[in-house]
VODREN-767108 format. One record per residue (C-alpha): residue number from 1; x, y, z. Coordinates in nm, 4 decimals, always signed. Layout:
! residues N
resi X Y Z
NUM X Y Z
...
//
This chain:
! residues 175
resi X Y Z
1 -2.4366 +4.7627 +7.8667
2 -2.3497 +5.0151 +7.5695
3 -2.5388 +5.2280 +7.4022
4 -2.4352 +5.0632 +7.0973
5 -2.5072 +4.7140 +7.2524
6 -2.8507 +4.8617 +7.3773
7 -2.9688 +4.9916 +7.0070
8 -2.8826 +4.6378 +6.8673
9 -3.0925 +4.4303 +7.1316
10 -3.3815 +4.6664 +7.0606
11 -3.3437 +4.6102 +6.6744
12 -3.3155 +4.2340 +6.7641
13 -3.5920 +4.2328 +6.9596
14 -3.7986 +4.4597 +6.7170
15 -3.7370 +4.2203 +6.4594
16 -3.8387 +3.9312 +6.5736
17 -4.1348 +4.0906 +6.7559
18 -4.2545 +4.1645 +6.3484
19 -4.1496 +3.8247 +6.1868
20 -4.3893 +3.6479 +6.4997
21 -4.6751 +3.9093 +6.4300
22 -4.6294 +3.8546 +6.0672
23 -4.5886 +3.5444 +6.0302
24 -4.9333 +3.4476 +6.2911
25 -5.1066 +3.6720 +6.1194
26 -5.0566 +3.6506 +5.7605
27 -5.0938 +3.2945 +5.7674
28 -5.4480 +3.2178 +5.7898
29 -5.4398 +3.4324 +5.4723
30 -5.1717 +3.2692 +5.2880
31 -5.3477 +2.9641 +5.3699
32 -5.7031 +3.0669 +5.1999
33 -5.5290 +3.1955 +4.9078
34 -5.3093 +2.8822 +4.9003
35 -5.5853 +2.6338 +4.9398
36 -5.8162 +2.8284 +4.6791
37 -5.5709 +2.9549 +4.4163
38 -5.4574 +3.2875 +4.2839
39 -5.7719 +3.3944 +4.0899
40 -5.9048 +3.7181 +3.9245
41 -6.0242 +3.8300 +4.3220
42 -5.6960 +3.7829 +4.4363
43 -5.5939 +4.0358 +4.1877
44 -5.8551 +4.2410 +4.1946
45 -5.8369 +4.2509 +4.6381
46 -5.4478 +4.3409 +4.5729
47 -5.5098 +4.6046 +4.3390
48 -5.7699 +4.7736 +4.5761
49 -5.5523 +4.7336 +4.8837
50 -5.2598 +4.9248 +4.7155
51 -5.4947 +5.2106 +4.6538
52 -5.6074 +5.2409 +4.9814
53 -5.2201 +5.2215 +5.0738
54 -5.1621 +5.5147 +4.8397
55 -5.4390 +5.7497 +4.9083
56 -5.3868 +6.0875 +4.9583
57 -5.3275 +6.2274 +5.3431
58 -5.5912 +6.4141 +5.3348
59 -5.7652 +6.1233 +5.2353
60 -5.6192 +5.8744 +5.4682
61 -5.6633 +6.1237 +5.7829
62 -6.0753 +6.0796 +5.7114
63 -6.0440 +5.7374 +5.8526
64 -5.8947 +5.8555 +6.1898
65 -6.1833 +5.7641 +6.4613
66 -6.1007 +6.0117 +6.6669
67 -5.8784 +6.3254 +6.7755
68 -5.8496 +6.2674 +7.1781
69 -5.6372 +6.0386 +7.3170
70 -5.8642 +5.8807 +7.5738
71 -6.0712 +5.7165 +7.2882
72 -5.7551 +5.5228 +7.2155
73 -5.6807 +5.4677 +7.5761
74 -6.0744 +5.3448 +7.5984
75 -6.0010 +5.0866 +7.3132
76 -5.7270 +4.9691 +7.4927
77 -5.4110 +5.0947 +7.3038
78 -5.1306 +5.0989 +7.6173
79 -5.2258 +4.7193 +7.6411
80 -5.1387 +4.7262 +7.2237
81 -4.8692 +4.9326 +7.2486
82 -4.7081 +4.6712 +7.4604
83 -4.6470 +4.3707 +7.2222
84 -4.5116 +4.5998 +6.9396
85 -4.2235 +4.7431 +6.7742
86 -4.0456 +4.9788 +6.9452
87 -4.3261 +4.8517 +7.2612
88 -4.2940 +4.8783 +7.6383
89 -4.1454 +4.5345 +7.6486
90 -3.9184 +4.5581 +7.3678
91 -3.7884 +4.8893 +7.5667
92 -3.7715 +4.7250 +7.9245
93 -3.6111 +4.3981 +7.7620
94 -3.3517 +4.5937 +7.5381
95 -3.2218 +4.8401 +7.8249
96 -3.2710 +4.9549 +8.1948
97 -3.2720 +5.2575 +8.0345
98 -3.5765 +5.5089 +7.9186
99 -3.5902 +5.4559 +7.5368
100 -3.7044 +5.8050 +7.3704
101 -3.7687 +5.7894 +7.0119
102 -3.8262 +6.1491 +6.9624
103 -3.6101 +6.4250 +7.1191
104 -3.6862 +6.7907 +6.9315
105 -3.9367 +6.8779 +6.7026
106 -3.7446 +6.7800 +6.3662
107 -3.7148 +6.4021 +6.5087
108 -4.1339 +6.4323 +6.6275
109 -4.2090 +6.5441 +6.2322
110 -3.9656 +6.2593 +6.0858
111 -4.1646 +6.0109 +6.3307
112 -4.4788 +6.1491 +6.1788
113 -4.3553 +6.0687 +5.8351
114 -4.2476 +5.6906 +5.9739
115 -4.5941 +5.6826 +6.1587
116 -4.7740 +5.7530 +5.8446
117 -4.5902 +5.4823 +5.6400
118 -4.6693 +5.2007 +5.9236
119 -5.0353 +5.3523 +5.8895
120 -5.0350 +5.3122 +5.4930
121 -4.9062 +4.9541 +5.5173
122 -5.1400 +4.8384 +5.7510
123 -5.4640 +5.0081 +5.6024
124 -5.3588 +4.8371 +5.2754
125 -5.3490 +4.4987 +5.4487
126 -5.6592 +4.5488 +5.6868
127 -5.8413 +4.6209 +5.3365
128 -5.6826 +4.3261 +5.1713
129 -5.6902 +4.0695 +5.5116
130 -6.1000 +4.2109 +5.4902
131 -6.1814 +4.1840 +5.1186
132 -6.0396 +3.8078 +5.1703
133 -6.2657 +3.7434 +5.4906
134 -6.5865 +3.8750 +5.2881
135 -6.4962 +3.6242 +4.9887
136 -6.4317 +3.3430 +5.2494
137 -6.7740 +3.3722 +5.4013
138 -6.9294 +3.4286 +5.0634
139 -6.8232 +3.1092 +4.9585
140 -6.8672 +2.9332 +5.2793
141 -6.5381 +2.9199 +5.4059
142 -6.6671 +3.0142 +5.7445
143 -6.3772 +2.9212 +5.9908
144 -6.0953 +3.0409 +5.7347
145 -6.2977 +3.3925 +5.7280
146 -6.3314 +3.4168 +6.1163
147 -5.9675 +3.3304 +6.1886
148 -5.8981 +3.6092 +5.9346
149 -6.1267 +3.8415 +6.0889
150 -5.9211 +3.7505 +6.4040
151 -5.6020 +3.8157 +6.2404
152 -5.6643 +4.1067 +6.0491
153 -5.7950 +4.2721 +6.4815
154 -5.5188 +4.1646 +6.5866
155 -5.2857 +4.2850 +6.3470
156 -5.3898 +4.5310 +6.1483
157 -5.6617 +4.7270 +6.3379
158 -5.4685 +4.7137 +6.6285
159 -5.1338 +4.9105 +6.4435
160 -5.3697 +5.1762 +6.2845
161 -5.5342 +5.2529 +6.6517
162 -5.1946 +5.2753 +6.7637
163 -5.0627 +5.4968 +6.4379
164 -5.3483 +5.7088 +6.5060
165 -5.3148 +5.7069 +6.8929
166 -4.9340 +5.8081 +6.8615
167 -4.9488 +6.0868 +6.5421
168 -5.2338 +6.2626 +6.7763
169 -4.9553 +6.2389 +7.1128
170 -4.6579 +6.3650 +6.8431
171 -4.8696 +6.6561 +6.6655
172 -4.8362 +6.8190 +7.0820
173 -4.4609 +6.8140 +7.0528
174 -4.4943 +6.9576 +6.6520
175 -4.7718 +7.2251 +6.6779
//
């Protein structure tokens, strides 16, 4: 297999690895807000999601849990890290090969950058996914509000563990 042939399976795979998550995910949401209508919260959730997504670093780096690795490993993030982009099985299915994302210092702070973005995204969502869960129970949409709590684990708490998990392996490699 090429290198070239290699890079494409991986994107491939990496795609459709985030349309599945996506799409399982975000649909118990869609579905509420669907079912209920676009109100005022709806708005108002939005709004306070794209703040969190646009806080400061400083700001964002005060919701890190922790600064050791084996916290994350406690939690379980090498079984996470398996079933997502870039993921031990999109690397063993897209080559026989040793996938590196990072070789030198310049690509480790670029990652960081990338890392931080993924972080943003899903901190906006978990906040949004949340808000929505707290209105569902409020008004007694009990099931609808578990299965987002469920989704909003799996796929939002889940990437910022990893995001955090990763920045804290990269920083080594960046001083």
């Amino acid at each position: 297999m090429t290198v070239r042939s290699s890079s494409h399976r991986r994107e491939v795979l990496n795609q459709l690895l985030n349309f599945f998550w996506t799409i399982l995910c975000f649909a118990p949401v869609l579905w509420f807000w669907m079912k209920e209508g676009v109100s005022l919260y709806f708005y108002m959730f939005i709004a306070i999601s794209l703040i969190i997504g646009i806080l400061p670093d400083k700001m964002l780096n005060m919701f890190t849990l922790s600064l050791d690795t084996r916290f994350y490993h406690k939690l379980g993030v090498k079984k996470i890290r398996k079933l997502v982009q870039n993921g031990d099985v999109v690397n063993m299915a897209a080559s026989k090969q040793r996938h590196s994302l990072i070789n030198g210092v310049a690509q480790a702070r670029r990652y960081l950058k990338t890392i931080a973005m993924y972080e943003r995204f899903h901190w906006g969502c978990f906040t949004f996914f949340l808000l929505t869960a707290i209105f569902c129970f409020a008004f007694g949409h009990l099931k609808l509000g578990f299965l987002i709590i469920a989704a909003n684990l799996i796929y939002n708490a889940s990437s910022i563990l990893l995001q955090q998990y990763n920045k804290i392996r990269i920083r080594k490699f960046t001083g």
